[in-house]
ChimeraX commands (.cxc) that place a marker at each C-alpha (Angstrom):
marker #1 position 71.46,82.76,10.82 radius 0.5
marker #1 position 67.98,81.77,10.56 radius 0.5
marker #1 position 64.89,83.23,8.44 radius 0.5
marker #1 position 61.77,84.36,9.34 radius 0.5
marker #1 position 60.36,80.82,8.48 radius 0.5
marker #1 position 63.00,79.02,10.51 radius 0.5
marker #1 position 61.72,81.78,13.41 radius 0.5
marker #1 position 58.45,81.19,13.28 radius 0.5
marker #1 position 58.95,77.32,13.38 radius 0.5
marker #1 position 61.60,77.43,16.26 radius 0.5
marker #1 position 59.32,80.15,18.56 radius 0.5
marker #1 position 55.70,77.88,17.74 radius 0.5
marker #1 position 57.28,74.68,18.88 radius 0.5
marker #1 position 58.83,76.42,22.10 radius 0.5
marker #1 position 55.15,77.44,23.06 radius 0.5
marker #1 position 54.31,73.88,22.85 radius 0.5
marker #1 position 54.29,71.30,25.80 radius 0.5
marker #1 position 57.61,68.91,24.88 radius 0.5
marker #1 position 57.24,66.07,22.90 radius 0.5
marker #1 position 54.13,67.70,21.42 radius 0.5
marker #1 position 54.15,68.80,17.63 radius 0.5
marker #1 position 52.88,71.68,14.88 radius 0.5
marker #1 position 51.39,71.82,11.46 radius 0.5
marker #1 position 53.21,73.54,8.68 radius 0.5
marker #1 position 50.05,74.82,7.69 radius 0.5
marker #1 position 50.07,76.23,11.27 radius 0.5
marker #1 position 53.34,78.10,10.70 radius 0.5
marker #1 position 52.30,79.11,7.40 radius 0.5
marker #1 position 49.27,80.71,8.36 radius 0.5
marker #1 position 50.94,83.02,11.00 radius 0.5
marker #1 position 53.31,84.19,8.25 radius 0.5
marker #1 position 50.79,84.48,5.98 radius 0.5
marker #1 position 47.26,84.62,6.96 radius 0.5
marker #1 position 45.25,85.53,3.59 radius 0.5
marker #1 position 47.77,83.08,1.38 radius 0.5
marker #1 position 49.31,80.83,4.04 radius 0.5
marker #1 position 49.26,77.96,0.83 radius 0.5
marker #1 position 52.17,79.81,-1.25 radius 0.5
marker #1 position 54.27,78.96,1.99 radius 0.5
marker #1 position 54.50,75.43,2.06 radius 0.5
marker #1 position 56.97,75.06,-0.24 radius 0.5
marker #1 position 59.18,77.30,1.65 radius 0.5
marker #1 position 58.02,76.37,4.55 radius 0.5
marker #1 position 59.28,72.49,3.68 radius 0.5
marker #1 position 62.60,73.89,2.36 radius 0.5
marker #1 position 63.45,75.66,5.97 radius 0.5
marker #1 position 62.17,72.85,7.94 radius 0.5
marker #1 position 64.22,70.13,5.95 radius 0.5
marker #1 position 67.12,72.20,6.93 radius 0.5
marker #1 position 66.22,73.09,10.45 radius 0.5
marker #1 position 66.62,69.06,10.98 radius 0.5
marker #1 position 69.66,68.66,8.96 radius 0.5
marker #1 position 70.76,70.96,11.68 radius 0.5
marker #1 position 69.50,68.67,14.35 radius 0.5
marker #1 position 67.35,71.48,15.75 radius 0.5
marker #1 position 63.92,69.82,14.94 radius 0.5
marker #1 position 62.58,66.64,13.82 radius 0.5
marker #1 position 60.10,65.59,11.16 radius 0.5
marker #1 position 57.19,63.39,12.03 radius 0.5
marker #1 position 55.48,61.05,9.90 radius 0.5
marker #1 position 52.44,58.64,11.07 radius 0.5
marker #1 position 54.35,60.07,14.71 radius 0.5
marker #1 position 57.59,58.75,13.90 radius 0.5
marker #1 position 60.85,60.78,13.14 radius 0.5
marker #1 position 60.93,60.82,9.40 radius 0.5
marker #1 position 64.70,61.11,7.56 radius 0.5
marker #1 position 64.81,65.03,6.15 radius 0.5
marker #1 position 65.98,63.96,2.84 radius 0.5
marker #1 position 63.34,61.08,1.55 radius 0.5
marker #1 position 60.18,61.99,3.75 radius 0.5
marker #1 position 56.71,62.85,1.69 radius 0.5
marker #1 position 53.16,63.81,2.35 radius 0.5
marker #1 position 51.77,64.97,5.26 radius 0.5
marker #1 position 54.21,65.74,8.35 radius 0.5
marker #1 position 54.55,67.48,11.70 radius 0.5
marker #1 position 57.75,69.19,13.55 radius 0.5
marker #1 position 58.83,69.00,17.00 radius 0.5
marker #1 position 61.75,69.55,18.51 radius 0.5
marker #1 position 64.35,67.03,18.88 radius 0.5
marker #1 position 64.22,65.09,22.09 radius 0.5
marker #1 position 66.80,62.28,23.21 radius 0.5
marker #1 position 66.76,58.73,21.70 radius 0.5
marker #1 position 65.42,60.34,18.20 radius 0.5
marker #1 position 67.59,59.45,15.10 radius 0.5
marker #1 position 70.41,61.02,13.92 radius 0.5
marker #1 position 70.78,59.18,11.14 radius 0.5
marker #1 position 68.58,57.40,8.92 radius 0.5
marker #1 position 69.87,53.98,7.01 radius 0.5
marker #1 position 69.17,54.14,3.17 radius 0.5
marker #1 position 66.64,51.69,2.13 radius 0.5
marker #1 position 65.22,52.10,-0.89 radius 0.5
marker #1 position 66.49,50.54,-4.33 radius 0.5
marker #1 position 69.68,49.17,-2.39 radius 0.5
marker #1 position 69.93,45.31,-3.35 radius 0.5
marker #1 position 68.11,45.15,-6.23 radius 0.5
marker #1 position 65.29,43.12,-6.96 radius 0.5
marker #1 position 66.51,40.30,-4.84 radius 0.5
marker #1 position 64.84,38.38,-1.97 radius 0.5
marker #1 position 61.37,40.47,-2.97 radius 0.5
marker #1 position 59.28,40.26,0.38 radius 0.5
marker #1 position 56.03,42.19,0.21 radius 0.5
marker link #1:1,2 radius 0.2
marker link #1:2,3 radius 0.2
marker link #1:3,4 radius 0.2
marker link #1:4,5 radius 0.2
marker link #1:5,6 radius 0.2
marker link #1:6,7 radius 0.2
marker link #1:7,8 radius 0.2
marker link #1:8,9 radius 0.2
marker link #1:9,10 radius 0.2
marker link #1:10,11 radius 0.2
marker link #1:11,12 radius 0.2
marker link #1:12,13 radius 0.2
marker link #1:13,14 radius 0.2
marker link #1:14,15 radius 0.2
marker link #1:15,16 radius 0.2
marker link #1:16,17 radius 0.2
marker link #1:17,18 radius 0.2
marker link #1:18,19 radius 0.2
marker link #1:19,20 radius 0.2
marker link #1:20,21 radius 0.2
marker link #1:21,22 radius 0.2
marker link #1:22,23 radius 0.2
marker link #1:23,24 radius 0.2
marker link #1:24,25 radius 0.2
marker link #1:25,26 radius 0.2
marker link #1:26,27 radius 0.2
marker link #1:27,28 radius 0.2
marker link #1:28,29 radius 0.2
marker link #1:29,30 radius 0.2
marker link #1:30,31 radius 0.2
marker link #1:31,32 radius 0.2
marker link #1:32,33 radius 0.2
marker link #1:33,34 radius 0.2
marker link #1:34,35 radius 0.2
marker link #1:35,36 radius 0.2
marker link #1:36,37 radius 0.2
marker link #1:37,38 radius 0.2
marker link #1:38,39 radius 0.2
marker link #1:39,40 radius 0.2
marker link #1:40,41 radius 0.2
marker link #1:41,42 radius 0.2
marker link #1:42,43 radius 0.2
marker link #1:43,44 radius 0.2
marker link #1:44,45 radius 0.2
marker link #1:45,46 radius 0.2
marker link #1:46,47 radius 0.2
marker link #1:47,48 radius 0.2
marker link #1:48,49 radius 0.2
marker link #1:49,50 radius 0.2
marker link #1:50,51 radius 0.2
marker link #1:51,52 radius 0.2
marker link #1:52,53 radius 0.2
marker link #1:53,54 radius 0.2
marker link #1:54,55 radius 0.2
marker link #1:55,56 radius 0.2
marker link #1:56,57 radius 0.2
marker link #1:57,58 radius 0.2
marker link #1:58,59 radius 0.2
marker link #1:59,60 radius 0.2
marker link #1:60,61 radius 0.2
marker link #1:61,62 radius 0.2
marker link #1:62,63 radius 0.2
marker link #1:63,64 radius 0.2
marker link #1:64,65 radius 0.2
marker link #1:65,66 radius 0.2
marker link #1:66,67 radius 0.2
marker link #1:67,68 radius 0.2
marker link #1:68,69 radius 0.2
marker link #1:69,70 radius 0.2
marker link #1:70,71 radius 0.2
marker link #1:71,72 radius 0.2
marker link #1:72,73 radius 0.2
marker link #1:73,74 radius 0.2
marker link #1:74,75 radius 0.2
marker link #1:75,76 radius 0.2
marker link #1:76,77 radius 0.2
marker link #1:77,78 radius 0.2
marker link #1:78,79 radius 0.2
marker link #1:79,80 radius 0.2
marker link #1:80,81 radius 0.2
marker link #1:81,82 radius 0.2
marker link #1:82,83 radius 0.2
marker link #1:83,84 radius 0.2
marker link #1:84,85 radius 0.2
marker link #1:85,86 radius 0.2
marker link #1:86,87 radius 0.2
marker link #1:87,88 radius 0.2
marker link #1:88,89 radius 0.2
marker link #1:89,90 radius 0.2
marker link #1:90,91 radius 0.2
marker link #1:91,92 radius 0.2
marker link #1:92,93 radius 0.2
marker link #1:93,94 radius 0.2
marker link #1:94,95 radius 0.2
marker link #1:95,96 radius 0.2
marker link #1:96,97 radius 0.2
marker link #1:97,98 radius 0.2
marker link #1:98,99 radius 0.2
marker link #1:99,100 radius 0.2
marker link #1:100,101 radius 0.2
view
């Protein structure tokens, strides 16, 4: 069962060409025209799960972000093949050692 956020999402990115993606804000402000800003945060809880589900992905810089460490400014589209399933864990695994920058 989805929400009325999760609806809104799913039925703006079907009205978009594929491959192409949608603001939050966007989604937010068709729920909520006068104060579309007290959505985000909902807004980012329903989308994090609508791609744990595998139903959409989240961009960042254009680029299929993991659901569970992604921050700042995103987009959603819907999941297309060759995107990620699976995201490998990166950060603060192995320490200090071998320091590139």
């Amino acid at each position: 069962m989805t929400t009325p956020i999760q609806d809104t999402i799913l039925s703006q990115l079907a009205a978009v060409a594929p491959g192409k993606s949608i603001d939050p804000m966007s989604v937010a402000k068709a729920i909520q025209p006068e104060r579309w800003q007290r959505l985000l945060g909902h807004i980012r809880t329903d989308v994090i799960e609508l791609a744990r589900q595998g139903q959409i992905v989240i961009l960042r810089h254009n680029k299929p972000a993991d659901p569970e460490t992604f921050r700042g400014v995103y987009r959603l589209r819907l999941r297309q093949d060759g995107d990620p399933t699976s995201f490998e864990k990166v950060a603060d695994e192995g320490g200090d050692e071998g320091g590139e920058d």
